[in-house]
C-alpha beads as a LAMMPS data file, in Angstrom:
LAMMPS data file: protein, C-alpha beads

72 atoms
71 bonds

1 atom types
1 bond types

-500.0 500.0 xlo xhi
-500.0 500.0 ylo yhi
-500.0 500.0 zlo zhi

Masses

1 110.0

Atoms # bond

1 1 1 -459.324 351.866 -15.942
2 1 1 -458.567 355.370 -15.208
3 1 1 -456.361 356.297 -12.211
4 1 1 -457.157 358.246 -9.357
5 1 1 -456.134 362.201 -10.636
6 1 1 -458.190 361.181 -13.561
7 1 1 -461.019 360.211 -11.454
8 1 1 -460.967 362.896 -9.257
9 1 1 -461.195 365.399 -11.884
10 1 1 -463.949 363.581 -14.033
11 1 1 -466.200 363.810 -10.467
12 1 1 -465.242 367.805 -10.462
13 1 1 -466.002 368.107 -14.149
14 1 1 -469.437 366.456 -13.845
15 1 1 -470.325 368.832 -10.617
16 1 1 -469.325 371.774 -12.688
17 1 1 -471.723 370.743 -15.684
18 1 1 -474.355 370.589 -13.137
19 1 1 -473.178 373.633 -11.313
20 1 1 -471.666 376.643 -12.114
21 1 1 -468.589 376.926 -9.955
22 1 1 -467.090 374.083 -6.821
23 1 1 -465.063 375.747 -3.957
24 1 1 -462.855 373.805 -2.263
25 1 1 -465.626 372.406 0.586
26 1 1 -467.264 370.949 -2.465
27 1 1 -464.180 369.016 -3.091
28 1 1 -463.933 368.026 0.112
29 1 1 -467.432 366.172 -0.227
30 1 1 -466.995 365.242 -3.485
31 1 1 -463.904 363.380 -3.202
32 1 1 -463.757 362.444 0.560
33 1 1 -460.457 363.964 1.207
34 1 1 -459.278 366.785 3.592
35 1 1 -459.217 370.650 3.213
36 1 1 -455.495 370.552 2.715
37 1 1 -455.386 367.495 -0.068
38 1 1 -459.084 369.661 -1.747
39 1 1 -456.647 372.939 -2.044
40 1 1 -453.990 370.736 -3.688
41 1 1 -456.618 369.448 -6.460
42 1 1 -457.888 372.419 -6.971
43 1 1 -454.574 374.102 -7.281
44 1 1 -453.041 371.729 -9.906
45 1 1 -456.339 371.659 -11.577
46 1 1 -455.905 375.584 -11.954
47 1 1 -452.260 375.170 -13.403
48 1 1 -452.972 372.712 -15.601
49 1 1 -455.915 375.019 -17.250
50 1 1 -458.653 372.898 -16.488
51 1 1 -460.243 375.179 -13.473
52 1 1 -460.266 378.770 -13.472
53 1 1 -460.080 380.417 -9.907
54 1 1 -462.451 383.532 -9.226
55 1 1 -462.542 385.438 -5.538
56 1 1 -466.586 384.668 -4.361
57 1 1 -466.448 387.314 -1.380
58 1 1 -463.925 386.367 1.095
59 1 1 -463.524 382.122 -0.417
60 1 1 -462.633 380.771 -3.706
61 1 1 -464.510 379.588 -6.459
62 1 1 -463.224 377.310 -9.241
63 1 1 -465.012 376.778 -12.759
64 1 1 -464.248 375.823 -15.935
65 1 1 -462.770 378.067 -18.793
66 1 1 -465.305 379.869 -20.774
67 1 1 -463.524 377.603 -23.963
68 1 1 -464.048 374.573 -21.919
69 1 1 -467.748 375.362 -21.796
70 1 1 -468.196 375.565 -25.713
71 1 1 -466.421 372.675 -26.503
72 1 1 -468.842 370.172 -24.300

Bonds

1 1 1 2
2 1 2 3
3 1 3 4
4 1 4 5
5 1 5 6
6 1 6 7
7 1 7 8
8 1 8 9
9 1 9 10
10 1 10 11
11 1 11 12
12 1 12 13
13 1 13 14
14 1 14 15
15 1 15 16
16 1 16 17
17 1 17 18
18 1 18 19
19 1 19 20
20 1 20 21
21 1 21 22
22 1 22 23
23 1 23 24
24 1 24 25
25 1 25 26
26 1 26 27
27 1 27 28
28 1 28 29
29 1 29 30
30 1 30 31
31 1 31 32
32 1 32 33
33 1 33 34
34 1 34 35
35 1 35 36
36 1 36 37
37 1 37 38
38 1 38 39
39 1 39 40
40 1 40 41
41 1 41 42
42 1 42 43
43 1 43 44
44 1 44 45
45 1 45 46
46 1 46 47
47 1 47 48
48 1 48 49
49 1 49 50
50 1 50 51
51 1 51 52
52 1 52 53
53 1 53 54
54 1 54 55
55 1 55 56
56 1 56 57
57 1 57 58
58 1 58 59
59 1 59 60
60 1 60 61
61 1 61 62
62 1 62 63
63 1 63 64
64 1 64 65
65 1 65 66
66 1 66 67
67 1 67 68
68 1 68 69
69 1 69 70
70 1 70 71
71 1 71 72
């Protein structure tokens, strides 16, 4: 059984094989949780090398590395 933080970023991964970036209103969707707990995610997510962030305009976009991309 896989706990939540491992849940939570399985549902991201399989958006961003389906799409080619999540931002953090995405998350919010995605995961039923608020703007606030979405940046959190998405911030660890970053640190841990999993997400890269990219500046989409004026918002952030998140997607995987280019490695991560090859490897799946």
């Amino acid at each position: 059984m896989q706990n939540k933080k491992e849940t939570r970023w399985a549902k991201i991964e399989s958006f961003l094989r389906k799409n080619s970036y999540i931002q953090n209103a995405d998350v919010q969707q995605l995961l039923d949780v608020s703007p606030a707990t979405a940046s959190r995610l998405l911030a660890a997510l970053t640190k841990e090398g999993k997400l890269m962030q990219i500046r989409n305009g004026r918002y952030w976009t998140y997607k995987l590395p280019d490695y991560r991309k090859s490897r799946n």
